[in-house]
C-alpha positions, 0 to 999 in steps of 0.5 A: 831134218831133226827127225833123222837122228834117232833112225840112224843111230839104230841102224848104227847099232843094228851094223855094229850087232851085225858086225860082231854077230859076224865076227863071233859067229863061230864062237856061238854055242852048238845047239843054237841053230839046232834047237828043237823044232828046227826042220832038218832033212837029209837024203842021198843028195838032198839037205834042206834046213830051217831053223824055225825055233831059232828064228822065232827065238831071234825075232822074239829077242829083237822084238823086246830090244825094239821095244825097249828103245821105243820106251 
């Protein structure tokens, strides 16, 4: 039972990051969501996006914040 501890202080951590990533959504800057190499595609009654270069960019930062709580 004492190993239980440390995941929910992370998912605690990730609800608070989601928590205030929600709440100053708006406030981000306005390229991030449209950087270079994010598919966007527009046509008379069609839109489709996907945020590639955001999302790698995310997952990078992610990955360096995972890695520094397992050090």
């Amino acid at each position: 039972m004492h190993n239980i501890g440390k995941p929910l202080i992370m998912l605690g951590l990730l609800l608070v990051a989601a928590g205030l990533l929600i709440s100053f959504a708006p406030k981000l800057p306005a390229w991030f969501g449209r950087l270079p190499s994010d598919i966007s595609i527009k046509r008379d009654n069609f839109g489709f996006y996907f945020p590639l270069t955001t999302c790698l960019l995310l997952s990078a930062v992610f990955s360096f914040i995972t890695w520094l709580f397992r050090k």
